[in-house]
C-alpha positions as CSV (number, residue, x, y, z in Angstrom):
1,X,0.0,0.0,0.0
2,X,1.2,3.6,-1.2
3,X,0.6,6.9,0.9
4,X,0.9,8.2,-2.8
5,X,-1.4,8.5,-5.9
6,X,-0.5,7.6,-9.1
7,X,-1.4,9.7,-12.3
8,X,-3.2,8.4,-15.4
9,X,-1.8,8.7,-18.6
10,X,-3.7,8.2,-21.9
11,X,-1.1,6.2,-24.4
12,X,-0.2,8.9,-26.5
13,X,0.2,11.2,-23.4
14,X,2.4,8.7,-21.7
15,X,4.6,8.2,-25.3
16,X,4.9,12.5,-24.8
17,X,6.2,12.5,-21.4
18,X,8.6,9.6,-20.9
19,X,10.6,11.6,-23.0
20,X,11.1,14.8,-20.5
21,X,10.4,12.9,-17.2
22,X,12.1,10.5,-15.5
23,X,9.2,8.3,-14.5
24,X,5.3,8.5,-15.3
25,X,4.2,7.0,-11.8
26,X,6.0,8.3,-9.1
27,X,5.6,11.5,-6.9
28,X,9.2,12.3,-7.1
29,X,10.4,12.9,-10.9
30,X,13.7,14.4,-12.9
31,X,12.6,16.9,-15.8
32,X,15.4,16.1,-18.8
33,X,15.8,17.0,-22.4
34,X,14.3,20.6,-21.9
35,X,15.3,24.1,-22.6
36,X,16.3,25.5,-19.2
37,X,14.0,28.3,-20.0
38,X,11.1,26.0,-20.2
39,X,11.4,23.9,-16.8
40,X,12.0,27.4,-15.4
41,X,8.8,28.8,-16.2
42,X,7.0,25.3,-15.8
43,X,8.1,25.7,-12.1
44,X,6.8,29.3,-11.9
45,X,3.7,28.1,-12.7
46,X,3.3,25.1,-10.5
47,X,3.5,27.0,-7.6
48,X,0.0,28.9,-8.6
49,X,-1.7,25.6,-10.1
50,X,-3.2,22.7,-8.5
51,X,-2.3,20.9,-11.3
52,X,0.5,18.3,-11.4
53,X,3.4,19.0,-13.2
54,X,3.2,16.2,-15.4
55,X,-0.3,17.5,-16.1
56,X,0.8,21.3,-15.9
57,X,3.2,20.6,-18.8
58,X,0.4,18.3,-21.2
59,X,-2.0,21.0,-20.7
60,X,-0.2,24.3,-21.2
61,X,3.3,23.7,-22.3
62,X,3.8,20.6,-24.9
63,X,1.9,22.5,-27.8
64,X,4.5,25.5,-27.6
65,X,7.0,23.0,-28.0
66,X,8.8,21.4,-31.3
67,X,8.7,17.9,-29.8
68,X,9.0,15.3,-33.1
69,X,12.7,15.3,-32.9
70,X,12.8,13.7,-29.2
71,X,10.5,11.2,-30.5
72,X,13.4,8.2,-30.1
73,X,14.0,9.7,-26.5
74,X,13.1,7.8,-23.5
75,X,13.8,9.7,-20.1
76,X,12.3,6.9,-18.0
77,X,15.3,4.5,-18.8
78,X,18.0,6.9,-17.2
79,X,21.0,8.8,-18.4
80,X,24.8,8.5,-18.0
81,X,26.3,10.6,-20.3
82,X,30.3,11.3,-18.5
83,X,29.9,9.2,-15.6
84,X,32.8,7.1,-15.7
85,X,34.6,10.7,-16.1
86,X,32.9,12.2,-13.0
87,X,33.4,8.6,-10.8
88,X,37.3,9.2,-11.2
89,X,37.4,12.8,-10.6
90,X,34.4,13.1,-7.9
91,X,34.5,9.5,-6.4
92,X,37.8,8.1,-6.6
93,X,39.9,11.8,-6.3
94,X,37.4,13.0,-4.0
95,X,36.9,16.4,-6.0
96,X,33.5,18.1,-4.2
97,X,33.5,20.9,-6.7
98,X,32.6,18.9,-9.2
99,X,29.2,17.6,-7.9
100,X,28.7,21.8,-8.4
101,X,28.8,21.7,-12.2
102,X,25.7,19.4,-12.4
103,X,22.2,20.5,-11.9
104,X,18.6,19.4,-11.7
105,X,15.0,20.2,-11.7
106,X,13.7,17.8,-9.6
107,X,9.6,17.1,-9.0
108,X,8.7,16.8,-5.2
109,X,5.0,16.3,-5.3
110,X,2.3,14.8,-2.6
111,X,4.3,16.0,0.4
112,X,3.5,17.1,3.5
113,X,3.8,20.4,5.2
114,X,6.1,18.9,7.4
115,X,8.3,17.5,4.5
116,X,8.3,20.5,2.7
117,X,10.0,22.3,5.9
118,X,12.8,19.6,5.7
119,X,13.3,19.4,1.9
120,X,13.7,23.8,2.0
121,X,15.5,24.0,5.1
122,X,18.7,25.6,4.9
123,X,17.7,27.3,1.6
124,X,20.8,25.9,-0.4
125,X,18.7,25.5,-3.4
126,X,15.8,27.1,-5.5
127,X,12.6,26.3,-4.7
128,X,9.1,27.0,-5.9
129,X,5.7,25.4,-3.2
130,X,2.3,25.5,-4.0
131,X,1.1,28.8,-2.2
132,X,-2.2,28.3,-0.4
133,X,-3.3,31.7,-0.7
134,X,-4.0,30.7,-4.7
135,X,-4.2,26.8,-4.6
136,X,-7.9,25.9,-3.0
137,X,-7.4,22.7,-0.6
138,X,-10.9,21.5,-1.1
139,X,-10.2,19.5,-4.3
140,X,-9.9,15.8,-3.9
141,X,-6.8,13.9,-5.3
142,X,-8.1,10.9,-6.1
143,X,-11.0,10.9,-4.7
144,X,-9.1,12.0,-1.0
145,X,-8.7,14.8,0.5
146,X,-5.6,16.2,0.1
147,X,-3.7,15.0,3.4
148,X,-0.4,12.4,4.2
149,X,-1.9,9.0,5.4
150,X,0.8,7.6,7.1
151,X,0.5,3.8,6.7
152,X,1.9,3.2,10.5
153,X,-0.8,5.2,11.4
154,X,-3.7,4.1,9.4
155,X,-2.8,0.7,10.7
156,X,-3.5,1.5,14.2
157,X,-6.4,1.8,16.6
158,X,-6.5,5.8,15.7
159,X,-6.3,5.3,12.3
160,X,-10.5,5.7,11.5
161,X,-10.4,8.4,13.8
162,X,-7.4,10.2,12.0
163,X,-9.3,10.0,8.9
164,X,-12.2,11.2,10.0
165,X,-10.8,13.7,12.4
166,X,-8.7,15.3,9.0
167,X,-11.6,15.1,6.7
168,X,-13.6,17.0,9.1
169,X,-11.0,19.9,9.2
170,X,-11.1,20.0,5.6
171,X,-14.8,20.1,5.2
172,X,-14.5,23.0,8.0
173,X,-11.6,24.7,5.2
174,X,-14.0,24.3,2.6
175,X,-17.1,25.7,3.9
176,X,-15.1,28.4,5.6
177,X,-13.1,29.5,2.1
178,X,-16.7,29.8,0.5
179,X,-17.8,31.6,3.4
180,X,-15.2,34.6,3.2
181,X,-15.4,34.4,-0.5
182,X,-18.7,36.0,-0.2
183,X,-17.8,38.4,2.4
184,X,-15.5,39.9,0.5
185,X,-17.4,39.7,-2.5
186,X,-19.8,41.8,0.0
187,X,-17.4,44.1,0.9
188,X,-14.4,44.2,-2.1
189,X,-15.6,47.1,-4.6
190,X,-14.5,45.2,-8.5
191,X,-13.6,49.5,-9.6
192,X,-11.9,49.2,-13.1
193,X,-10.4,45.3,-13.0
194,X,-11.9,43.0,-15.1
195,X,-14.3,39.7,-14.0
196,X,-11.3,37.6,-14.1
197,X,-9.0,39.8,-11.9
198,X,-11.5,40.8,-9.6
199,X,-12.4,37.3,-8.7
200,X,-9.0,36.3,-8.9
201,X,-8.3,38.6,-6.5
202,X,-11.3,37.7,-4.0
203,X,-10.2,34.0,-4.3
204,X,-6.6,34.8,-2.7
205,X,-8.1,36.8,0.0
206,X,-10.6,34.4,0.7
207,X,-8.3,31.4,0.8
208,X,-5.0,33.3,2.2
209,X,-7.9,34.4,5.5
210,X,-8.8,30.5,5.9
211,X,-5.0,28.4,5.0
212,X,-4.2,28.4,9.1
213,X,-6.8,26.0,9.5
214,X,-5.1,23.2,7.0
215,X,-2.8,20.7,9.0
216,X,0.5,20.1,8.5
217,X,-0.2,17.0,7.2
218,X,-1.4,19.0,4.1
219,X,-0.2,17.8,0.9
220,X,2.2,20.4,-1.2
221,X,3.9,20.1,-4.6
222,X,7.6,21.5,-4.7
223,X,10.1,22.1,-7.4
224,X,13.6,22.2,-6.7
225,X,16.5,23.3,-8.6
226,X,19.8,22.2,-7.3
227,X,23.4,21.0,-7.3
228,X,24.3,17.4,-7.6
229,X,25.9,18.6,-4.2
230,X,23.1,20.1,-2.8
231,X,20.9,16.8,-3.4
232,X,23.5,15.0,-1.9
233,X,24.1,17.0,1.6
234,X,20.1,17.3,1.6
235,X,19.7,13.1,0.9
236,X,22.1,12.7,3.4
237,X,20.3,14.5,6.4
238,X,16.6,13.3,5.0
239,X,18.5,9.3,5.0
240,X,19.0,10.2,9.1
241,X,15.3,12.2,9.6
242,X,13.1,11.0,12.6
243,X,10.0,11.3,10.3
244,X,9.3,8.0,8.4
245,X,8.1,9.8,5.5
246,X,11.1,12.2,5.3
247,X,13.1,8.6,5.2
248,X,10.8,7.2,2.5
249,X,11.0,10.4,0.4
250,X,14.7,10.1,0.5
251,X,14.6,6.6,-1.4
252,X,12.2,7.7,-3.9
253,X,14.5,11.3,-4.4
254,X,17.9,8.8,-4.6
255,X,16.6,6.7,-6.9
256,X,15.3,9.0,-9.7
257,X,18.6,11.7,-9.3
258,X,20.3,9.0,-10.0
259,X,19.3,8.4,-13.5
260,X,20.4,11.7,-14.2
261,X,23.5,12.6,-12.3
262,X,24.4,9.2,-10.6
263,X,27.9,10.1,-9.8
264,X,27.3,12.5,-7.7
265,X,25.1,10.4,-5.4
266,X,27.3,7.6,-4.6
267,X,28.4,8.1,-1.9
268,X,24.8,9.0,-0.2
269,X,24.2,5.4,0.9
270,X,27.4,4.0,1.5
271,X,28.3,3.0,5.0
272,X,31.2,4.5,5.7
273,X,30.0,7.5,4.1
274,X,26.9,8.9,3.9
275,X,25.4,6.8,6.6
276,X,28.1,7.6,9.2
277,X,27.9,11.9,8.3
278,X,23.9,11.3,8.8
279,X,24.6,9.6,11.7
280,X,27.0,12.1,13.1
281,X,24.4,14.7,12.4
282,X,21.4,13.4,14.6
């Protein structure tokens, strides 16, 4: 059983996107043969769009795009373009600097609020969150409320209660964030903006005056940008976090950077490596 839900893909979507992401099924995902330009502004938008980025880039993105000459490109089996270049000079020589030079846009999505904390602390990297004051938490993701159901938990005597306790507090959101909509649609003159703006802007007061209710269990979709070092110090402390689903995250991050920059991530779960620096760190 997965805490996580998996997107569906028609056929010829699915034939689109394996050649720009790393997997079509996972929360965590690599974005690859792009213009830098383009996962750029894909990121800007994600972080006003309850979409998914997978979806973001099918609906708004793919048909600005010249995309019949990746048509023999498949993301989803992994790269290693230079690695047996970067395994003597980062690896063997120990050369951190090089682990700079290599960069990634990496997917986070279906995290909670409490993840998000640990995948943005320290602010070595750049990163772009979902912002509840735009994104409306009453939409269901697969048919759930939008909330981490932690399987340890679930599994438990509590675990009906936790449900039911969290989908109250999001029924409380909703009606709330419908409630202050028409307050301020009571008391907001529209002057000279337009429908769009105007309701726009009602929206983001409404939802920005009710987001304190939402628990941190509240599911958020991050991008990150970030060195192959960066991803490795961050792996490294997530490898050694208290919360099980910081730990899980970690695997599921390891396992798709790796198809893109896999040198730069070997020594994350070695032993004597990254295992004893996470260790020394809790």
């Amino acid at each position: 059983v997965t805490p996580y839900v998996a997107e569906e893909f028609s056929p010829g979507e699915a034939d689109v996107l394996r050649r720009y992401f790393t997997n079509l099924d996972e929360p965590v995902f690599a974005l690859v043969n792009l213009p830098e330009v383009v996962k750029g502004a894909l990121f800007a938008r994600y972080s006003r769009s309850p979409k998914s980025l997978r979806r973001l880039f099918l609906d708004e993105f793919v048909g600005e795009l010249d995309v019949s000459g990746d048509e023999s490109i498949d993301a989803t089996v992994g790269l290693r373009r230079a690695e047996e270049l970067y395994d003597r000079v980062f690896f063997e020589y120990g050369d951190d600097s090089v682990a700079q030079l290599g960069g990634v846009h990496l997917a986070c999505e279906q995290a909670s609020n409490l993840l998000t904390k640990v995948l943005e602390w320290g602010r070595l990297m750049a990163y772009l969150e979902q912002s509840t004051r735009y994104i409306s938490y009453d939409s269901r993701l697969g048919g759930r409320y939008r909330y981490y159901r932690d399987e340890e938990v679930l599994g438990s005597a509590l675990g009906a209660r936790y449900i039911a306790d969290m989908d109250r507090l999001f029924d409380v959101y909703a009606n709330l964030a419908e409630m202050m909509r028409r307050y301020f649609i009571e008391r907001v003159p529209r002057g000279d903006d337009s429908d769009f703006v105007y309701l726009q802007a009602i929206k983001a007061k409404a939802l920005d005056s009710v987001r304190g209710v939402l628990p941190a269990a509240s599911l958020s979709n991050v991008g990150i940008y970030g060195t192959g070092q960066a991803y490795e110090s961050l792996l490294i402390r997530m490898r050694a976090h208290p919360l099980p689903e910081t730990r899980a995250y970690a695997d599921l991050m390891l396992a798709e950077l790796r198809k893109v920059v896999p040198s730069f991530l070997k020594r994350v779960d070695l032993p004597d490596r990254g295992d004893e620096v996470g260790r020394y760190h809790t």
